[in-house]
Each structure stands twice: as C-alpha cells, then as structure tokens.
C-alpha positions as a printed NumPy array, in Angstrom:
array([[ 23.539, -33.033,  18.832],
       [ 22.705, -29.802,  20.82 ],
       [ 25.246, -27.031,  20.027],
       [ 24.156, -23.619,  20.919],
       [ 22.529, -21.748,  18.406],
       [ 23.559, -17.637,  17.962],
       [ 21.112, -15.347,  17.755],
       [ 22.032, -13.324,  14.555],
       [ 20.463,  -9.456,  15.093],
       [ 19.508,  -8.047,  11.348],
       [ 20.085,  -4.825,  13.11 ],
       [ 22.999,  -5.599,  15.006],
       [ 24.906,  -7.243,  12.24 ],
       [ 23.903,  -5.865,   9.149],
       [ 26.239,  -3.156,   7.78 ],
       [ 25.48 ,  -0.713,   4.993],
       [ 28.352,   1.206,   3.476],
       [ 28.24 ,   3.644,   0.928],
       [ 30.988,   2.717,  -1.725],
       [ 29.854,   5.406,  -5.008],
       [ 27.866,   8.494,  -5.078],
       [ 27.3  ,   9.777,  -8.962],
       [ 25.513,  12.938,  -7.756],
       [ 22.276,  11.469,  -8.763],
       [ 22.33 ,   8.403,  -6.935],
       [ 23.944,   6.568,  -4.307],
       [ 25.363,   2.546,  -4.51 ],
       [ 25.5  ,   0.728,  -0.776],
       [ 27.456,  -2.365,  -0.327],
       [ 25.851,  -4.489,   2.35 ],
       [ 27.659,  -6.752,   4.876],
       [ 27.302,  -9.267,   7.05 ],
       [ 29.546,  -8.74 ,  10.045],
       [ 28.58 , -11.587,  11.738],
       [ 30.444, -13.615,   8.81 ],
       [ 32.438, -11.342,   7.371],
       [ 31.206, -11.254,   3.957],
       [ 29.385,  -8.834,   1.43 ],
       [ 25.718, -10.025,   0.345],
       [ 24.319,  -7.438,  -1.727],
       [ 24.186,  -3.603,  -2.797],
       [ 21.049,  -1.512,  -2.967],
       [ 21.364,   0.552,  -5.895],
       [ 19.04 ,   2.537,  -8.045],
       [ 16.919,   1.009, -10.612],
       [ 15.868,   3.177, -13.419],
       [ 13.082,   1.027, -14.999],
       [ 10.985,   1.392, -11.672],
       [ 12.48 ,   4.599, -10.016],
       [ 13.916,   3.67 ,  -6.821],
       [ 16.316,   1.798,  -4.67 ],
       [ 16.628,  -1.966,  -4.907],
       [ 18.211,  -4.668,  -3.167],
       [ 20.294,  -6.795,  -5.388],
       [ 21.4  , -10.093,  -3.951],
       [ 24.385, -11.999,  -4.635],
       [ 24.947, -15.362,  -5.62 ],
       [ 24.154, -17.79 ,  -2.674],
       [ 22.838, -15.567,  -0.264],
       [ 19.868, -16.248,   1.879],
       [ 17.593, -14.017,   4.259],
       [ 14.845, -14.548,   7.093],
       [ 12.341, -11.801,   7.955],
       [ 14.33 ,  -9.811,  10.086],
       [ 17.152,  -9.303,   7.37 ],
       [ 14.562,  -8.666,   4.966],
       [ 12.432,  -5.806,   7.081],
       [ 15.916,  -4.449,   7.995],
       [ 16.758,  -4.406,   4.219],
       [ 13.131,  -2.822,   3.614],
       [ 13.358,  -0.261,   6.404],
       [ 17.265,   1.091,   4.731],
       [ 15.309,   0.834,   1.245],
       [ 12.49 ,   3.023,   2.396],
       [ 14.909,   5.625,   3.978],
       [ 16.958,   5.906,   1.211],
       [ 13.782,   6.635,  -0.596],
       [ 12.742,   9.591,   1.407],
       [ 16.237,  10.951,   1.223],
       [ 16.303,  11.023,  -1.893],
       [ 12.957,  12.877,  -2.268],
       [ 13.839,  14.909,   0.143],
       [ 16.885,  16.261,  -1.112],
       [ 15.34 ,  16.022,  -4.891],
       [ 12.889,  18.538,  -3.308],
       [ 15.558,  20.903,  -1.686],
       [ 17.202,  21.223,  -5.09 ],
       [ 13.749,  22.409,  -7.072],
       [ 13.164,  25.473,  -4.58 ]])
C-alpha cells in the first residue's frame, strides 16, 4: 500500500493536433502524453453547428480534462466565427 500518486496536469499533458483541414472545418486528434495514447478528436457536428468532443472507446475524464477539453472547444468556436466573419466583408 502507499505508492506515490502523479499528479496528471489536463493542461500540461493534453495534446491537440490538427490531423485534416477541409477548408470548412478543422478535425483535432487529442492525446494523452502522459500515456501515450489518442482519446478523442473534436470535430464538427453539423446537426448542432459546432465543435464536439468525440470520445473513444474506454476513455475516462475528471474535471480538469473536461474544462481543458471545454476551453479548446470554445476557442475553436470563436475561430471559426471569426474567420467565417473575415470571409463575408
């Protein structure tokens, strides 16, 4: 009993890496680097216009993974507005 626990750091060890871009929209793979292993890709969902996170199989998140997910979400929200509203001037 009583190994040390590590502290995992959404921020720290959460990696988000653009892998397509279809000129509309973009698709992020994101990674765990503190186990080496894909858990997810935010991608755009038509049906309610915007980003989501879509899991894979067997993953699991606490609050800080989650707000850290939220906060890249939101982000890639207001990029895209943003740049949707540089193209229409």
């Amino acid at each position: 009993m009583g190994g040390s626990l590590i502290k995992f750091d959404a921020k720290k060890h959460l990696r988000f890496k653009e892998i397509k871009d279809t000129g509309k929209t973009k698709i992020w793979e994101i990674r765990n680097e503190h186990q080496s292993c894909s858990i997810g890709e935010i991608k755009w969902n038509g049906a309610w216009r915007k980003y989501c996170f879509f899991p894979y199989e067997d993953t699991m998140f606490d609050t800080n993974c989650l707000k850290t997910i939220t906060e890249f979400l939101e982000s890639a929200m207001e990029n895209r507005k943003n740049n949707k509203n540089k193209g229409s001037k």
